[in-house]
N, C-alpha and C positions, 0 to 999 in steps of 0.2 A: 398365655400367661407368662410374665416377665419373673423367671428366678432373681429371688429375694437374695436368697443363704441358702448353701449347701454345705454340708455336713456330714461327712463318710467316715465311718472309725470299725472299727472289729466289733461294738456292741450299738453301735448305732447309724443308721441308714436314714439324713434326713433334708430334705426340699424344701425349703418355704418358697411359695409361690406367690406374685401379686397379685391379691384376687382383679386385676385388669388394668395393669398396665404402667402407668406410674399412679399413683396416690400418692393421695395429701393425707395430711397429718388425722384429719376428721376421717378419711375412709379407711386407714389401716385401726382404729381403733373401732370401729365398728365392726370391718373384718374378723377382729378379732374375739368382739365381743359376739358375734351369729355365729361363727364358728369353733364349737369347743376346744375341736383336734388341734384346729391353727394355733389357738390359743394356749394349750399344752403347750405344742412344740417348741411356738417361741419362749414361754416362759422357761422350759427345760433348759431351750441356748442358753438364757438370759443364766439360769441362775449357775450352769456349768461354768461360761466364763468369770462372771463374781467370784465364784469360788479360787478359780483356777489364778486368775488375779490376785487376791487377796493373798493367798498363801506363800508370794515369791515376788522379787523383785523385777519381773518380766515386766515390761509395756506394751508387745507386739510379739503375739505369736503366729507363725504361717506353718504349716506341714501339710506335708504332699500325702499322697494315697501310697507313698510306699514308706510311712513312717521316718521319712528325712524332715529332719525342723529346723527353721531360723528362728531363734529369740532374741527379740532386742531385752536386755537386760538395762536396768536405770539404778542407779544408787546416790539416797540419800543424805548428806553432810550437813551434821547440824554443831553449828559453831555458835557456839556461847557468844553472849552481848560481853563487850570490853568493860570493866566501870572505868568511868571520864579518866583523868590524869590531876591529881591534885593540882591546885590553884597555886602558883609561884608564892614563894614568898617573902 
């Protein structure tokens, strides 16, 4: 079995596995759906990153097993529309 996702932290230990080998779109949801656990764990990733996203302006997080991180941080600029320039007169 080809590793999916690995996920190591202090409260959590976790492998997703291919159930064989590369899959297509139709066999990881299947996977998913025959397999309760599988189906836990991914949703547990899914919804830790959401969250983890959601909360900060991060776009890419990497950390290593000895708690060293690179985050790519992204910030937003929202600039107002101009109105036109009056018409000569």
């Amino acid at each position: 079995m080809e590793v999916i996702f690995e996920m190591k932290t202090r409260e959590l230990d976790l492998v997703l596995h291919s159930p064989g080998g590369s899959p297509e779109a139709t066999e990881v949801v299947d996977a998913l759906e025959a397999d309760h656990n599988f189906q836990e764990k991914v949703l547990s990733v899914f919804h830790a990153a959401m969250h983890t996203f959601a909360g900060n302006p991060a776009v890419k997080i990497i950390e290593n097993n000895l708690g060293r991180a690179y985050i790519k941080m992204q910030q937003h600029i929202l600039i107002p529309k101009q109105p036109p320039p009056p018409p000569p007169a």
